[in-house]
N, C-alpha and C positions, 0 to 999 in steps of 0.2 A: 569382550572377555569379562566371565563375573567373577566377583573378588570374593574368598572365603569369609571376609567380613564387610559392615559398611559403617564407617564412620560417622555419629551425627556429635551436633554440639549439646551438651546436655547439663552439665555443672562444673563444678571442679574442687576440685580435694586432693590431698598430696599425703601422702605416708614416707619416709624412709624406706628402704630398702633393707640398712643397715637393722632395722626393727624384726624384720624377718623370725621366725625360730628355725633352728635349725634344717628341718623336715620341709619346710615353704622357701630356705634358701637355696637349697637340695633340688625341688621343686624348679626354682626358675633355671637353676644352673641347667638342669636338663632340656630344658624348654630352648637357652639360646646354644645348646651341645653344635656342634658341628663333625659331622653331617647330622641332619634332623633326625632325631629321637621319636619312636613310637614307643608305646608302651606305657606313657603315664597314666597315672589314675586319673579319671574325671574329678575324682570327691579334694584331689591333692590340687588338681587347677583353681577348682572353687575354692577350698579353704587359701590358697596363694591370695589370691585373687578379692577375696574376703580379708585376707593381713595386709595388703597393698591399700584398704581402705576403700574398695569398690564394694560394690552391691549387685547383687544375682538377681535376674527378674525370671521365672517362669515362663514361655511361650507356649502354644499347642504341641502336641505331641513331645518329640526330644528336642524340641528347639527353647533356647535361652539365650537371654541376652545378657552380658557384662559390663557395666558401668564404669568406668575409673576417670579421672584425671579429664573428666569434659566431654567425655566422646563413648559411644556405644557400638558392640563389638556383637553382632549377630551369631552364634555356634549350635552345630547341634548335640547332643549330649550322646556318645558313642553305646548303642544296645546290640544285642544285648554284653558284649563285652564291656567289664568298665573303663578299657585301655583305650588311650586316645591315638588316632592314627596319622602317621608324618603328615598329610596333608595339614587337619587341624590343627599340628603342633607348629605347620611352618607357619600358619595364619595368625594362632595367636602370637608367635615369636613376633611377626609384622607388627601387628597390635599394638602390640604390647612398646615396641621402638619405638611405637609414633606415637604413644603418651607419656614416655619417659621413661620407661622403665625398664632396666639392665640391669645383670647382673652386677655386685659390685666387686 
């Protein structure tokens, strides 16, 4: 079975949560929602994602990778809608647990 992301070791760096603004708290709340949430904005995961103190790299076509907290997180960038779909949203919810980061 393959995994919507793949974990490698890469740096590390830590932000709060607490740091959050409103909109990118908003943001993750949706992300760890139960049952999974579709609908988010792609640009709202990256700017989250971007205030968590990660880093976006570009790949070919809509593939990018997300940085944070040691580990790199494989996604592809949802076209043409900019809404992300439960699948992606379950992965990064994954993700995002297994570098520490919850809502608070």
């Amino acid at each position: 079975m393959t995994s919507l992301f793949e974990v490698v070791v890469y740096w590390d760096m830590n932000k709060p949560v607490s740091a959050l603004r409103t909109r990118q708290q908003r943001t993750l709340e949706q992300i760890f929602k139960t049952p999974v949430s579709s609908g988010i904005k792609w640009s709202d995961i990256e700017s989250l994602i971007k205030a968590l103190g990660g880093e976006i790299k570009e790949g070919r076509g809509s593939r990018c990778k997300f940085l944070l907290n040691g580990s790199i997180a494989n996604f592809h960038r949802p076209h043409p809608s900019p809404d992300t779909d439960k699948g992606a949203v379950a992965g990064l919810r994954e993700w995002l647990e297994s570098v520490g980061v919850t809502p608070s």
